[in-house]
C-alpha positions as CSV (number, residue, x, y, z in Angstrom):
1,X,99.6,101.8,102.2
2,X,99.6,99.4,105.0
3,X,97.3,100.9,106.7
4,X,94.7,101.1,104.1
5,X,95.5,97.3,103.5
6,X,94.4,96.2,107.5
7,X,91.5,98.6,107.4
8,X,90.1,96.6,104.4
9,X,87.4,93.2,104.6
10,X,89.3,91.5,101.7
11,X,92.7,91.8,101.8
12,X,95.8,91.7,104.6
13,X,99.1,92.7,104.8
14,X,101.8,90.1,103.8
15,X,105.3,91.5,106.4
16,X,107.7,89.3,104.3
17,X,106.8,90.7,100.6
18,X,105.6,94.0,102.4
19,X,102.7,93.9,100.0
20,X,98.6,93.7,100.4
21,X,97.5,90.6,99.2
22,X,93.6,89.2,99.0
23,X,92.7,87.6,102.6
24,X,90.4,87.7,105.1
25,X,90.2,86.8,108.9
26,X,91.1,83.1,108.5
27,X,94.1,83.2,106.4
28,X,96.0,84.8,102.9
29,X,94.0,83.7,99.6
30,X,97.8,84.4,97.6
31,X,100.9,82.9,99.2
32,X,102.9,84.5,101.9
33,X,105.2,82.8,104.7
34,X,103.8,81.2,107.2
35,X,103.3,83.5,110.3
36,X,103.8,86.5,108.3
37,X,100.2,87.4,107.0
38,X,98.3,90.2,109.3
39,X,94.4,90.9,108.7
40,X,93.5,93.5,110.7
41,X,95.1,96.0,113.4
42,X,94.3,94.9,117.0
43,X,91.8,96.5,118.8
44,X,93.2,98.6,122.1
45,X,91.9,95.4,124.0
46,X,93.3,92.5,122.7
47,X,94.8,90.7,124.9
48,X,96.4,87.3,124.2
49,X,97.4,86.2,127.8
50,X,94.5,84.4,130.5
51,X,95.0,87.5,132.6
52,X,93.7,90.6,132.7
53,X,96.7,91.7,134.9
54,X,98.7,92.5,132.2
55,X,100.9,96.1,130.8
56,X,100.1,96.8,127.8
57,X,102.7,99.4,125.8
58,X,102.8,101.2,122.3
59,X,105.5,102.5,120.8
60,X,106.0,103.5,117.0
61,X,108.7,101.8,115.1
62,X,110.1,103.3,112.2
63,X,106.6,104.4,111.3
64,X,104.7,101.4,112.1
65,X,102.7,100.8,116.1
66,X,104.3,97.9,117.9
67,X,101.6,97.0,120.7
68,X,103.4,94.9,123.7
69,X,101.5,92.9,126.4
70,X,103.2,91.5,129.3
71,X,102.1,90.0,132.4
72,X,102.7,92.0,135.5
């Protein structure tokens, strides 16, 4: 289901009700806790830091991809 949810244009994934709520890029349209909304899944370059010397790892956690980037 949550999958389905970040694939979608109108909608995101809400991590503290663990439910798809309407949303788009800039924000939830339905309330969810601040810093816990997710519109979209990351594309295999995003990269947060001002570096691009950086290690990037995937792991699957209990079903779900965690992505990790960290300076090297």
């Amino acid at each position: 289901m949550q999958e389905s949810c970040l694939n979608s244009k109108v909608c995101g994934w809400c991590w503290n009700t663990k439910t798809c709520i309407p949303g788009n890029e800039k924000g939830p349209l339905a309330p969810c806790l601040r810093g816990r909304y997710e519109f979209g899944s990351p594309k295999n370059t995003f990269n947060p830091l001002n570096t691009d010397n950086v290690k990037i790892t995937r792991s699957n956690v209990q079903g779900a991809q965690l992505t990790t980037i960290t300076p090297n």
